[in-house]
One Martini backbone bead per residue (centre of mass of N, CA, C, O) as a GRO file, in nm:
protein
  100
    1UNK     BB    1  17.778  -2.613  18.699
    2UNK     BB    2  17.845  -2.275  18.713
    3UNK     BB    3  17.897  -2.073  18.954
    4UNK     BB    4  17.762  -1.815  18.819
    5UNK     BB    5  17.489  -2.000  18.883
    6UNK     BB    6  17.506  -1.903  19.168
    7UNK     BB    7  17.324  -1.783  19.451
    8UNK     BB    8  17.304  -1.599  19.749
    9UNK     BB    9  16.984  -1.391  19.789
   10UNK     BB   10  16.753  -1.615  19.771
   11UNK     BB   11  16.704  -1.703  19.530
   12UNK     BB   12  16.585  -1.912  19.261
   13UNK     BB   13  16.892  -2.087  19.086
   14UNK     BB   14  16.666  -2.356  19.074
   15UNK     BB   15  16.507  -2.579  18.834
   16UNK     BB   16  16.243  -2.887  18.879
   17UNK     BB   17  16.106  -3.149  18.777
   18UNK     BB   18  15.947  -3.455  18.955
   19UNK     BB   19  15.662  -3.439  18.819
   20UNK     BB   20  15.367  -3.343  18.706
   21UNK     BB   21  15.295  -3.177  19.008
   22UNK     BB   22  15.627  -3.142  19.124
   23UNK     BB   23  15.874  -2.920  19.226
   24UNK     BB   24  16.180  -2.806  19.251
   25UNK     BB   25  16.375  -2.534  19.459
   26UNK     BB   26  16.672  -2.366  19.465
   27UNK     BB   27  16.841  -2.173  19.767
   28UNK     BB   28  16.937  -1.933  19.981
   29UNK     BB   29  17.026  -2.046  20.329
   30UNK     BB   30  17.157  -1.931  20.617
   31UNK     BB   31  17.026  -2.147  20.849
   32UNK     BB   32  17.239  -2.381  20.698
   33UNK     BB   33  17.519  -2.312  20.743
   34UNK     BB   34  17.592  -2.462  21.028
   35UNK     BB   35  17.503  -2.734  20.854
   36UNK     BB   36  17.727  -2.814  20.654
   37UNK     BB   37  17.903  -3.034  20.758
   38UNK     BB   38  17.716  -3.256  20.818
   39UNK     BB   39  17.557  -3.263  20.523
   40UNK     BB   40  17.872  -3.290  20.373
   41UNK     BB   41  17.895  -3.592  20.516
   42UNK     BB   42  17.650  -3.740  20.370
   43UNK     BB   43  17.749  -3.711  20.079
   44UNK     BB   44  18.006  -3.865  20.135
   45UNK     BB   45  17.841  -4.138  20.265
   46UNK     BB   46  17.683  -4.200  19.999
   47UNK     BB   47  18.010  -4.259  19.856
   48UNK     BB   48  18.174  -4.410  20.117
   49UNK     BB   49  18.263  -4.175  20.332
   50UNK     BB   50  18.476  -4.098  20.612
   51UNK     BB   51  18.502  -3.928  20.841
   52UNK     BB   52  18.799  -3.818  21.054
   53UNK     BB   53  18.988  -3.700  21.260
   54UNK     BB   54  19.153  -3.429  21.103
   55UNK     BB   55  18.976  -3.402  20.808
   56UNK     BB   56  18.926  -3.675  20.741
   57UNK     BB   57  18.899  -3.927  20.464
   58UNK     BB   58  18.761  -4.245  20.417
   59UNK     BB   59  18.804  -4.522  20.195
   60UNK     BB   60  18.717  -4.767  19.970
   61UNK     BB   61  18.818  -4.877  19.670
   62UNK     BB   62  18.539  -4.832  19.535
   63UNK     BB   63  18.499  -4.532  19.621
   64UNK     BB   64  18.381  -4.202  19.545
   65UNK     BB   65  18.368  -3.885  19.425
   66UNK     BB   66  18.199  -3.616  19.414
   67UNK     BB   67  18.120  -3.411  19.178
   68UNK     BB   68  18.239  -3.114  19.042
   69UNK     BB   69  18.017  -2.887  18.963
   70UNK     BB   70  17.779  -3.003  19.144
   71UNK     BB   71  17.417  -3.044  19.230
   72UNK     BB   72  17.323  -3.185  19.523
   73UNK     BB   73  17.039  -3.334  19.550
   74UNK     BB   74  16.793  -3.355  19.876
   75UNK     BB   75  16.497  -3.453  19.918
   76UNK     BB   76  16.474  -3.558  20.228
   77UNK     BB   77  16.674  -3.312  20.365
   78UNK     BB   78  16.626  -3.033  20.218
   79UNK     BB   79  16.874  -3.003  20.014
   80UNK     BB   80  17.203  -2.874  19.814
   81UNK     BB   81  17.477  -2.924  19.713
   82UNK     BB   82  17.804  -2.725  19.605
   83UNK     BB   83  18.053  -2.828  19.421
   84UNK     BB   84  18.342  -2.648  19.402
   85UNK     BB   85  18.612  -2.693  19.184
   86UNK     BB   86  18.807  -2.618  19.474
   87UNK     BB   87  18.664  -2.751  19.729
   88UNK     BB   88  18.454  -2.651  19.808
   89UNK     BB   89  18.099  -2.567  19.960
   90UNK     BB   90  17.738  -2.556  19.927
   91UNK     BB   91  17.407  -2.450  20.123
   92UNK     BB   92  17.062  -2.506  20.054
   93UNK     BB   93  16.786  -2.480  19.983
   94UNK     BB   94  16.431  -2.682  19.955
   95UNK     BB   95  16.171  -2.687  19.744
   96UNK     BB   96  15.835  -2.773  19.721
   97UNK     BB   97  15.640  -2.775  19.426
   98UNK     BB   98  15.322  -2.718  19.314
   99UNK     BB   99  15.137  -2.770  19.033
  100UNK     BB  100  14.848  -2.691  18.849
   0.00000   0.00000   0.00000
């Protein structure tokens, strides 16, 4: 996903079907901000990596990192996160829609 197609309006700037019936959507919800490092933190955290004091991350050697330039999504914490080409990274707000 190329940055440019990210919003921070507050629209609607994903979706996608979750099944016949539910889909998600993805928007900017800054009252996620405050908690953007928890959530990236987990997301480091399921790819086998852990922060330590002074901003840094370890992990074993088979553990990867995750793909940059791509919307991570996590439907159990209702959020997900946007890691930008250059290493910053967005957090979004996530809703799930009945379609009918």
């Amino acid at each position: 996903m190329r940055p440019s197609q990210i919003s921070l309006s507050g629209d609607v700037f994903y979706a996608n079907e979750l099944n016949d019936n539910e889909l998600i959507e993805v928007y900017f919800d800054d009252s996620l901000v405050i908690d953007g490092a928890y959530y990236y933190n987990q997301l480091l955290a399921s790819y086998g990596w852990t922060p330590t004091t002074g901003g840094e991350i370890v992990a074993s050697q088979y553990s990867t990192l995750p793909s940059r330039s791509t919307l991570h999504i996590s439907v159990k914490r209702g959020v997900a996160i946007y890691l930008y080409p250059d290493g910053f990274y967005g957090i979004f707000g996530l809703r799930r829609v009945k379609s009918e």
